[in-house]
C-alpha positions as CSV (number, residue, x, y, z in Angstrom):
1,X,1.5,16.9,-17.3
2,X,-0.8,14.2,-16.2
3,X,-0.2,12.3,-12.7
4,X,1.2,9.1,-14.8
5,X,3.9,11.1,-15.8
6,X,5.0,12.6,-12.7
7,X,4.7,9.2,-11.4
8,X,7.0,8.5,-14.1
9,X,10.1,10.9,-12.8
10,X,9.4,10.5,-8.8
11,X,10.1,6.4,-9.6
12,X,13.2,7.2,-11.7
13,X,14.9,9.0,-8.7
14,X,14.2,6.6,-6.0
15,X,17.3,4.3,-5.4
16,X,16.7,1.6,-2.7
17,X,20.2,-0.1,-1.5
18,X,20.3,-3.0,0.8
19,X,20.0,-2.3,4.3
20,X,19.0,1.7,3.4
21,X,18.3,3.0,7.3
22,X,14.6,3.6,8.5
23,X,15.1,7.3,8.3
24,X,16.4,6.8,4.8
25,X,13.9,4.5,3.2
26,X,10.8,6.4,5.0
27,X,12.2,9.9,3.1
28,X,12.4,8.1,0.0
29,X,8.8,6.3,0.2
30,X,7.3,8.2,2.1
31,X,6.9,10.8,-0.5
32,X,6.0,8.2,-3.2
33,X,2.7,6.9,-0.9
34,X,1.5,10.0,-0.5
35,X,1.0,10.9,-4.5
36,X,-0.2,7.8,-4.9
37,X,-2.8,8.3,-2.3
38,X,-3.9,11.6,-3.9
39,X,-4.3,10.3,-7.3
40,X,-5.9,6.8,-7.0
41,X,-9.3,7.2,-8.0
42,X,-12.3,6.7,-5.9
43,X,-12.8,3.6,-7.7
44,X,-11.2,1.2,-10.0
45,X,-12.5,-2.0,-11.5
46,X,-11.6,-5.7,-12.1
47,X,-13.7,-7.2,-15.3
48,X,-14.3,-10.8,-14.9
49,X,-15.7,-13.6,-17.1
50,X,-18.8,-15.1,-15.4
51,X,-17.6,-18.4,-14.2
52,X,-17.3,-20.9,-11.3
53,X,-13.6,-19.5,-10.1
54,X,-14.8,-15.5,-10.7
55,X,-18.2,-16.2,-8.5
56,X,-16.3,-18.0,-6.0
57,X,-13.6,-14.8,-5.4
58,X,-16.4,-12.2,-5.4
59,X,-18.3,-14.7,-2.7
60,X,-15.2,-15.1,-0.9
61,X,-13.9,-11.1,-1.1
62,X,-11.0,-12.1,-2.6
63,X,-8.8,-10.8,-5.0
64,X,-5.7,-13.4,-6.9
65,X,-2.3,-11.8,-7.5
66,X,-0.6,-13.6,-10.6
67,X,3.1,-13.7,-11.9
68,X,3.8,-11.7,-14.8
69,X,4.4,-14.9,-17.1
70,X,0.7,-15.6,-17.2
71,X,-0.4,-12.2,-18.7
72,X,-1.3,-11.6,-21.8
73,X,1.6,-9.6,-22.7
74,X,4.4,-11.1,-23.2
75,X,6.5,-7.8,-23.0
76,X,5.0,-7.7,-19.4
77,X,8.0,-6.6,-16.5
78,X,10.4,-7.4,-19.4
79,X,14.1,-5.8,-18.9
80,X,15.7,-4.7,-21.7
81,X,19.3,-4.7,-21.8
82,X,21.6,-2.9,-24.7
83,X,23.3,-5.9,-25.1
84,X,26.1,-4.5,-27.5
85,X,26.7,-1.9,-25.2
86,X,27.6,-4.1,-22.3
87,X,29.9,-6.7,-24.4
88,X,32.0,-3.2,-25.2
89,X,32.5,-2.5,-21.8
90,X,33.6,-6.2,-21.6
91,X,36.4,-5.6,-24.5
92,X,37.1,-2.5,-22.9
93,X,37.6,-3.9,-19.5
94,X,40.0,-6.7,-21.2
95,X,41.6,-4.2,-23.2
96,X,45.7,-4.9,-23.3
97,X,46.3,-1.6,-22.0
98,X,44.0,-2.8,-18.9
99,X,45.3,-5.8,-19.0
100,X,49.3,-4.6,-18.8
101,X,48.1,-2.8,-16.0
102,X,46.4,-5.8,-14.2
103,X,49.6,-7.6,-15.0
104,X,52.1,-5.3,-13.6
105,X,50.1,-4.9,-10.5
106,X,49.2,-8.9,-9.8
107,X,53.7,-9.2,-10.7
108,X,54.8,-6.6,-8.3
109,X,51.9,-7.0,-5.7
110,X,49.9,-4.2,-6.0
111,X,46.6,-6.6,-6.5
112,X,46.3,-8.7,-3.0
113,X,45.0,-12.6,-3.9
114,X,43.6,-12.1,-0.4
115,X,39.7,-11.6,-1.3
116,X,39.8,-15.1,-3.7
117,X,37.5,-17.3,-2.1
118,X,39.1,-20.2,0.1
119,X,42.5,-19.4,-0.8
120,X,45.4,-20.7,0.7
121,X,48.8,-19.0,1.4
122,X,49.9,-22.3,-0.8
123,X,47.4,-21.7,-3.6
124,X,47.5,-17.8,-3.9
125,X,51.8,-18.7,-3.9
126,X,50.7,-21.1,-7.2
127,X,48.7,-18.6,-8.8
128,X,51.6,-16.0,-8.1
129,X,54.3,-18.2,-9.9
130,X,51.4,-18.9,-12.6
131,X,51.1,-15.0,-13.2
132,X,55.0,-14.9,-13.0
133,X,55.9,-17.1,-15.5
134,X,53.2,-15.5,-18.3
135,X,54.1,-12.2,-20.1
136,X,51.8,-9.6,-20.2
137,X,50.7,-11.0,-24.0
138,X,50.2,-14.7,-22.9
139,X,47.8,-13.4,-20.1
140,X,45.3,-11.0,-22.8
141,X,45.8,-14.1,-25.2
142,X,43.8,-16.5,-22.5
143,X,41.6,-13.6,-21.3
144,X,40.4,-13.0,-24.8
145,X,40.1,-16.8,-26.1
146,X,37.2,-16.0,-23.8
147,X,35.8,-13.0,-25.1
148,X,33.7,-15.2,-27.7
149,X,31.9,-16.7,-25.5
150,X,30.7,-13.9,-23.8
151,X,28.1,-13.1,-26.3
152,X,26.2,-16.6,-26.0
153,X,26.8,-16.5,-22.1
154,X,25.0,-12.9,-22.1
155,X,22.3,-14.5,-24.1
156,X,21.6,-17.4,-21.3
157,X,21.9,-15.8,-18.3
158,X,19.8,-12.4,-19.3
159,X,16.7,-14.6,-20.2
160,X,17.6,-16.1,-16.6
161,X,17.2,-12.6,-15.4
162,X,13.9,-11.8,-16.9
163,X,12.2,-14.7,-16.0
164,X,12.8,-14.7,-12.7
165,X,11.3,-11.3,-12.7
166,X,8.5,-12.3,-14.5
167,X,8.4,-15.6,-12.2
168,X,8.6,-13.9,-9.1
169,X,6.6,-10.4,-9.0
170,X,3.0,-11.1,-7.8
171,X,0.5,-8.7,-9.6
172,X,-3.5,-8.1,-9.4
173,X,-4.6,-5.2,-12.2
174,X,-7.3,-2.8,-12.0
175,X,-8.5,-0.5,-14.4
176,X,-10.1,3.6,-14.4
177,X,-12.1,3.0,-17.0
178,X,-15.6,1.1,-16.2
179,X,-17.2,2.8,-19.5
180,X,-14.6,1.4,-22.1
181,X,-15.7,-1.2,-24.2
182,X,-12.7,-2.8,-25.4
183,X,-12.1,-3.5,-20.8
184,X,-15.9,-5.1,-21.5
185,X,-14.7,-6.7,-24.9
186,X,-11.2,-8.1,-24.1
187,X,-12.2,-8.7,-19.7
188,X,-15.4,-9.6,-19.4
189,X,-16.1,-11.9,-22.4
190,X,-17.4,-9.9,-24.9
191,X,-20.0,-7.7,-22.4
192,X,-21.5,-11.1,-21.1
193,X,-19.6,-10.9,-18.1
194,X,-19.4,-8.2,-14.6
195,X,-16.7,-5.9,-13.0
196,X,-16.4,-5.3,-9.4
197,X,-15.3,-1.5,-8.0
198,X,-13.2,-1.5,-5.4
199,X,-12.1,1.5,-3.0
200,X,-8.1,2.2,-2.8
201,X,-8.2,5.0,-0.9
202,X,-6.9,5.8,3.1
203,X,-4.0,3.1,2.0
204,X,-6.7,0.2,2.5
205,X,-5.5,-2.1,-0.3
206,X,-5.7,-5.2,1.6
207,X,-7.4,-6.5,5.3
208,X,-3.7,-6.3,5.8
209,X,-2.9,-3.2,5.5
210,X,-3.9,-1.3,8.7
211,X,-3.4,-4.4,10.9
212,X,-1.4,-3.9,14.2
213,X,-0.2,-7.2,13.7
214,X,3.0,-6.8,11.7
215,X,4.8,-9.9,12.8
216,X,2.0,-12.5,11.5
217,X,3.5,-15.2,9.2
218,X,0.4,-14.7,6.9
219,X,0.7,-10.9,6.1
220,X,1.1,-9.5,3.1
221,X,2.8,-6.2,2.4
222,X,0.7,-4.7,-1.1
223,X,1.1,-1.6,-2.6
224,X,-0.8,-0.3,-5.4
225,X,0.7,1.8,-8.3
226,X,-0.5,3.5,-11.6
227,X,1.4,1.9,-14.5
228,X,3.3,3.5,-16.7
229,X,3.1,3.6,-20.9
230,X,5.9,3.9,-22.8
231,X,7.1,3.4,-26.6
232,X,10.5,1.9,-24.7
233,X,11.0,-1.4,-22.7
234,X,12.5,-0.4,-18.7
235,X,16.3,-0.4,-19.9
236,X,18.0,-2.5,-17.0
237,X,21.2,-2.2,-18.9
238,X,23.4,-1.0,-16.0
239,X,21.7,-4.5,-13.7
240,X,22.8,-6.5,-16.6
241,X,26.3,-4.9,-16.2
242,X,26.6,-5.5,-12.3
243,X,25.2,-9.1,-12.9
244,X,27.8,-9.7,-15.4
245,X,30.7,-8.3,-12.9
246,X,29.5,-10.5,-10.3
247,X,29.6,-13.2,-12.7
248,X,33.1,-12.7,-13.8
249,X,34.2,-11.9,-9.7
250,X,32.4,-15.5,-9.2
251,X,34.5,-16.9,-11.8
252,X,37.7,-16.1,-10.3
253,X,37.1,-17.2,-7.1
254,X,36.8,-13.5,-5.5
255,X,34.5,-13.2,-2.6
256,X,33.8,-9.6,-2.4
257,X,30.1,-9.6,-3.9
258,X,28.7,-6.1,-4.1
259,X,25.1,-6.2,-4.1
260,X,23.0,-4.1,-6.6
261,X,22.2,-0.9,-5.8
262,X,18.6,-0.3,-5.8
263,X,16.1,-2.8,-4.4
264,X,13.3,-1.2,-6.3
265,X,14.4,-2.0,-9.5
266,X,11.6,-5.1,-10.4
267,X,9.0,-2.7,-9.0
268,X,10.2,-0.2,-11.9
269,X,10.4,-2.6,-14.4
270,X,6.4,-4.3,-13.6
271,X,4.9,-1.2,-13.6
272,X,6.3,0.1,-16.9
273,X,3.9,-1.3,-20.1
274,X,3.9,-1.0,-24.2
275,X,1.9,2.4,-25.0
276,X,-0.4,0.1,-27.2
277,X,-2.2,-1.1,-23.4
278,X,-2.5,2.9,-22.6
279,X,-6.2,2.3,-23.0
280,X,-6.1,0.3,-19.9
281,X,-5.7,2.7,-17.5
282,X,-4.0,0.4,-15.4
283,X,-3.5,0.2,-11.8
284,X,-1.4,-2.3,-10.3
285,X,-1.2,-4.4,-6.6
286,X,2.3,-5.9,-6.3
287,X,2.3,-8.1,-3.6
288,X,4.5,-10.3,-1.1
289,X,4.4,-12.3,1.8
290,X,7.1,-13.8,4.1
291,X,5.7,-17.1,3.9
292,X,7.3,-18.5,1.3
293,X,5.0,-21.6,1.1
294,X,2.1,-19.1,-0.5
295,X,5.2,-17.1,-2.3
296,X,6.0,-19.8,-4.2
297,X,2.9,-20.1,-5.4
298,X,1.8,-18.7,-9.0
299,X,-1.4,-17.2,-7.5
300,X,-2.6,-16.4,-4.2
301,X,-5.3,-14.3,-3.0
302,X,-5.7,-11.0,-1.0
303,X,-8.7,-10.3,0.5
304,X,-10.2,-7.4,-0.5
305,X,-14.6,-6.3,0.0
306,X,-16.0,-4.9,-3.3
307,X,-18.2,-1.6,-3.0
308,X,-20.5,-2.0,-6.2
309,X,-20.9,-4.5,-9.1
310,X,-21.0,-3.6,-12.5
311,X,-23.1,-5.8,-14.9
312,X,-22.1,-6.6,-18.1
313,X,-24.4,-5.3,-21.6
314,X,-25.0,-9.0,-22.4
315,X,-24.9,-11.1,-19.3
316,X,-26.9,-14.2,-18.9
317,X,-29.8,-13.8,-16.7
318,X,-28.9,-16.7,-14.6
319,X,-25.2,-15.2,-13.9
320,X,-27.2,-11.8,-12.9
321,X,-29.3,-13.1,-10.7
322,X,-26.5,-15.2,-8.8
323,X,-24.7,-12.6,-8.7
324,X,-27.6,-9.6,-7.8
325,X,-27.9,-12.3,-4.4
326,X,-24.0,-12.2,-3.9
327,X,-24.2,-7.9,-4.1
328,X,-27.5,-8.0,-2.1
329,X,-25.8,-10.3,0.7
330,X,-22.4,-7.8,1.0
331,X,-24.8,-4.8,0.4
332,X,-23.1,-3.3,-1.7
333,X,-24.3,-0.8,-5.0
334,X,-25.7,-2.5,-8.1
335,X,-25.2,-0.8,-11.8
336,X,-25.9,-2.4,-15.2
337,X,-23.9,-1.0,-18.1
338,X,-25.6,-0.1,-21.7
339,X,-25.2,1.6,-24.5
340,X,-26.4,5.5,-24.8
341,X,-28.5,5.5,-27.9
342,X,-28.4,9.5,-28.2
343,X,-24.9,10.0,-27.6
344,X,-21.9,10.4,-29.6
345,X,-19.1,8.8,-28.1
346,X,-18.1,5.4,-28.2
347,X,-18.6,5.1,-24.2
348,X,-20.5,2.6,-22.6
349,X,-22.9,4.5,-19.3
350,X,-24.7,2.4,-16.3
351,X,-27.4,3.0,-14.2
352,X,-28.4,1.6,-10.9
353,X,-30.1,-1.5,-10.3
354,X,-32.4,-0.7,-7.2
């Protein structure tokens, strides 16, 4: 089994509810860092076109996190939800036996009107005489008029729900493979361009990582992850099912909100890809920051040194030679990558540039 796909079945268990305990949350995480830290690779690599923005991040150490909507995958953090699945439980839940029941229990005061939001003694003694003067029919009649509409509501507010995911989660992705050359044909414009290697390990993703300073207003809490490939989209049915509860709760007034149960969930659902990007060998950064005036943003930077440069088959002499005095000035290693005449696999190699 390879580490992706235990990665796979450690996520899958891991259930974070609002306000889990310390204790709680460390034995669930805890766990989680620690096989991460023993499988990210001594290096992994960001390919980059050779222009004015690229230079200016290497220069500067920095590295941009970018919401999922600007990918080039537009299946990227996409929930699925079995939309025909939840619109039966819907019918279910409004079923006339259910509905009998719900009307027998509101008539003889078995359901309290207490939890609807900003009710009065006068208005819950309305909605009483209301439900009194209805028969059990009359009420499923008015309940289902509504049914219909469900479908078209599910419609609206699920692509609501996935692109606020795809709005919201903050990414930076890093690949394994330095020696594939569709990274150096699709990343780095066409092997004319350079890839920086960066060093993961010891839980230094970011100058923020190991800072004492946990209360500064300009942190950021990152965590890198290997992705996950899949024939199957992340099934978020069963949030699509507690959204649509909360919906219907909102609708008729009742206050009691329950919150979803696992705060992990858009984590899950970024780090899970088509198994046509397997040869990607992706790692991701997900990001965030309590300021919410760089949160808001659609990219922000985290600084982050390189430890060698990578240069590209077919880079312009004038890009290597800017960028040979960038490496030279962090000195860090230099390798230029080219093609092994002798050898049989469709591998690009490098070699160092002394």
């Amino acid at each position: 089994m390879s580490y992706r796909n235990e990665f796979e079945k450690i996520i899958e268990d891991i259930r974070l509810e609002p306000n889990t305990p310390k204790e709680e949350f460390d034995s669930k995480i805890l766990p989680l860092l620690q096989f991460i830290s023993n499988n990210v690779p001594e290096q992994l690599f960001k390919f980059r076109e050779c222009t004015e923005y690229s230079l200016d991040a290497f220069d500067k150490d920095e590295l941009w996190l970018s919401k999922a909507s600007l990918f080039n995958d537009l299946h990227d953090s996409l929930f699925f939800f079995d939309k025909s699945y939840i619109l039966k439980t819907i019918e279910e839940m409004f079923s006339s036996g259910n509905m009998l029941a719900l009307f027998e229990a509101l008539r003889s005061g078995q359901v309290s009107l207490e939890p609807i939001r900003q009710s009065t003694p006068d208005v819950q003694q309305r909605i009483s005489s209301i439900i009194s003067s209805l028969d059990a029919k009359q009420l499923t009649d008015i309940v289902w008029d509504s049914i219909p509409a469900f479908s078209t509501f599910l419609d609206q507010c699920f692509y609501s729900i996935k692109e606020s995911i795809r709005n919201s989660t903050k990414m930076v992705c890093l690949s394994e493979s330095i020696k594939s050359p569709l990274m150096w044909a699709h990343y780095a414009e066409n092997n004319k361009g350079f890839a920086l290697g960066y060093d993961f390990r010891n839980n230094e993703i970011t100058q923020c990582s190991n800072c004492p300073n946990r209360s500064c207003n300009n942190i950021k809490f990152a965590t890198i992850y290997p992705v996950i490939y899949s024939d199957k989209r992340f099934n978020a049915t069963s949030y699509g099912q507690w959204y649509v509860e909360q919906y219907l709760k909102n609708i008729l007034g009742i206050s009691e909100i329950a919150p979803y149960n696992d705060n992990f969930l858009f984590v899950k659902a970024a780090l899970h890809k088509s198994s046509d990007w397997a040869y990607e060998n992706e790692w991701r950064i997900i990001c965030s920051t309590p300021n919410p005036a760089v949160e808001s943003r659609d990219r922000y930077p985290i600084k982050k040194r390189p430890i060698a440069i990578y240069f590209g088959c077919q880079i312009p002499e004038i890009y290597r030679k800017m960028l040979i005095n960038i490496a030279d000035e962090k000195e860090i290693a230099k390798y230029q990558m080219y093609v092994k005449d002798y050898s049989s696999k469709y591998e690009l190699d490098f070699e160092p540039i002394q």
